[in-house]
C-alpha positions as CSV (number, residue, x, y, z in Angstrom):
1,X,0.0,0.0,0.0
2,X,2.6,2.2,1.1
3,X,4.7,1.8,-2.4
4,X,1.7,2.6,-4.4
5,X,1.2,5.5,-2.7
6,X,4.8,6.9,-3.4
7,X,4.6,6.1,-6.9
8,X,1.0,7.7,-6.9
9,X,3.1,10.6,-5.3
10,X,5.7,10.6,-8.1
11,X,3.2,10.4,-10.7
12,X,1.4,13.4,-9.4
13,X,4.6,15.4,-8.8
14,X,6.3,14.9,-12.9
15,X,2.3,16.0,-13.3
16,X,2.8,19.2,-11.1
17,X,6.1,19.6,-13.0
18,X,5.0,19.4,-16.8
19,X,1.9,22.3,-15.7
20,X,4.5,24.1,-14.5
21,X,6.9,24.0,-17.3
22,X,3.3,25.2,-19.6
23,X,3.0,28.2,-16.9
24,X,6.6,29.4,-17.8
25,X,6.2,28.8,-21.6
26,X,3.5,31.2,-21.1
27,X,5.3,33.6,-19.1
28,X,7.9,33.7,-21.1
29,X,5.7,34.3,-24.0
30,X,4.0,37.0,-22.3
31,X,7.5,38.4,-21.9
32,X,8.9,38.2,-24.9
33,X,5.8,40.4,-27.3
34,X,4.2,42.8,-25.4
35,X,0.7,42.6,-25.7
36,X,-2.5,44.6,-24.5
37,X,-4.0,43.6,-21.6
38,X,-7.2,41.9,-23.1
39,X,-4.2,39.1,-24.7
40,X,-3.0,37.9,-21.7
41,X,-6.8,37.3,-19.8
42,X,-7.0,35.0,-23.2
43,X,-3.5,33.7,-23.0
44,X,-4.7,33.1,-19.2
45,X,-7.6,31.5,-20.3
46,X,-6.0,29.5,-23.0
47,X,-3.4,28.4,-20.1
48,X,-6.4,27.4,-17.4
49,X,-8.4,25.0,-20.5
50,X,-5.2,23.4,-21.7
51,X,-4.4,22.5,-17.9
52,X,-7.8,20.9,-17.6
53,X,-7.7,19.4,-19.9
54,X,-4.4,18.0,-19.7
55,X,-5.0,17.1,-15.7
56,X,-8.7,15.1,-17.1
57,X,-6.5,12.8,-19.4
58,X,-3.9,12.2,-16.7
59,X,-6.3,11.5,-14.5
60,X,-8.4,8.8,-16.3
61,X,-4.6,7.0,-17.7
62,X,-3.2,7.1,-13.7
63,X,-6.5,5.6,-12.0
């Protein structure tokens, strides 16, 4: 019980790692071109649905 717990742990943890490798693509995106204010809400929103996404897959292949 114990082990599948860790590697549930390490699973979620290389999870928490690829989101936040997304968040600094967009940062550094968002640093790179200036852009208006109304851009980055929809880069922010683009950022939220693509990390829903990506955390429903994960989580229907891990359980």
């Amino acid at each position: 019980m114990i082990s599948s717990q860790a590697n549930l742990f390490l699973i979620f943890t290389i999870n928490g790692v690829i989101i936040g490798l997304l968040f600094d693509f967009f940062r550094i995106l968002r640093r790179s071109f200036k852009t208006k204010d109304i851009i980055t809400y929809i880069e922010d929103i683009i950022f939220w649905i693509l990390t829903r996404i990506y955390n429903f897959i994960f989580n229907i292949y891990v359980q």
